[in-house]
Each structure stands twice: as structure tokens, then as C-alpha cells.
C-alpha positions in Angstrom: 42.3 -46.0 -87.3 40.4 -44.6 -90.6 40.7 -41.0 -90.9 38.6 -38.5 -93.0 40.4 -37.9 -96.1 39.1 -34.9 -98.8 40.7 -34.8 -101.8 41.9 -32.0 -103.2 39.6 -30.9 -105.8 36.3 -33.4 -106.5 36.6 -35.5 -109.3 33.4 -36.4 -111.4 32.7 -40.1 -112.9 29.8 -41.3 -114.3 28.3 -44.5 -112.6 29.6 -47.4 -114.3 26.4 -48.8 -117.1 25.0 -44.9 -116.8 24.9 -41.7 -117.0 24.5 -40.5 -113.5 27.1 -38.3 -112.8 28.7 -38.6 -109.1 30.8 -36.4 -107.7 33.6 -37.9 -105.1 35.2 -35.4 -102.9 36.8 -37.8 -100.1 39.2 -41.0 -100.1 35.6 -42.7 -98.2 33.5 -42.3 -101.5 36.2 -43.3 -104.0 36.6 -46.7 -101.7 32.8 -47.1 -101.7 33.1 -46.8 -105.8 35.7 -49.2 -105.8 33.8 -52.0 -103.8 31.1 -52.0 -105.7 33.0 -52.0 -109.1 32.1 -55.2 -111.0 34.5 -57.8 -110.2 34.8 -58.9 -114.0 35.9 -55.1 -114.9 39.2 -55.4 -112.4 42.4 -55.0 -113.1 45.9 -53.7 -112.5 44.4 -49.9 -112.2 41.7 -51.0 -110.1 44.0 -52.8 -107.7 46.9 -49.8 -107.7 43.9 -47.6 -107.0 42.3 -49.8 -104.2 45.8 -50.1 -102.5 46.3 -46.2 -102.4 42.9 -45.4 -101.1 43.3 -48.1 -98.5 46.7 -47.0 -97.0 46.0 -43.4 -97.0 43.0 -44.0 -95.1 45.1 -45.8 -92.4 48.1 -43.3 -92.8 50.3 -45.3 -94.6 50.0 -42.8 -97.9 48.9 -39.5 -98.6 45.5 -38.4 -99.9 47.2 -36.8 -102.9 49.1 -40.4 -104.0 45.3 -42.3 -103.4 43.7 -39.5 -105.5 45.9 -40.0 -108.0 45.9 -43.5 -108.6 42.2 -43.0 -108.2 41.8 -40.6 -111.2 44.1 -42.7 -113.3 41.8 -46.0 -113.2 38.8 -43.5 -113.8 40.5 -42.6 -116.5 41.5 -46.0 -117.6 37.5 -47.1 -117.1 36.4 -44.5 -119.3 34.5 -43.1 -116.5 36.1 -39.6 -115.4 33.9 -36.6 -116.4 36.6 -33.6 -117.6 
């Protein structure tokens, strides 16, 4: 079962190769970011990230553990707006 997740305060990223600025307020948009995140830009923070937002959604984490391994590989990618 995938539940609805908010996170506690939105984060803003631009969109990788832009400048669009996207704002991500649940655990459902993050996920969607990291599907579509070229496969050649990977890595250990993408995959800690992937795993967080994944278990939360199925109960296994909390919202504030995938949130923050989210933020930390946006901040890793260069791609978290402060």
C-alpha cells in the first residue's frame, strides 16, 4: 500500500539542465524526480535517497528520514534552491 506522504516544509530544485524551478512538497513528486534523473548522474546519494522515499511510501520509514536523504542528494546534485 502507497500512502500520501507531505513533507514537512517544500523543498525547491531546479530541473536538472535548467532553470525551471520546481517545487516538491510530497514523498510522490520527489520519487517522480528521482525516476527520471539521468541514469549516468547516479550515485550513492541518489540511491540512499531512492531507498528512503521508497520505504516511507510503503511504511517501512518515516517521511522526515526520506525527506532528508532527499534534500541531501539535492544538495549533492547542485540542484536545491536555498
Amino acid at each position: 500500500m502507497m500512502l500520501a506522504l507531505r513533507l514537512s516544509a517544500p523543498l525547491r530544485i531546479k530541473s536538472a539542465g535548467t532553470e525551471t524551478i520546481r517545487d516538491v512538497s510530497t514523498l510522490q513528486d520527489a520519487s517522480e524526480i528521482l525516476v527520471d534523473w539521468p541514469h549516468a548522474k547516479r550515485g550513492p546519494f541518489y540511491q540512499t535517497a531512492r531507498e528512503q522515499i521508497e520505504a516511507a511510501l510503503e511504511g517501512r520509514a518515516t517521511a522526515a528520514q526520506a525527506q532528508e536523504a532527499f534534500s541531501a542528494f539535492c544538495a549533492h546534485a547542485g540542484v536545491l534552491v536555498r
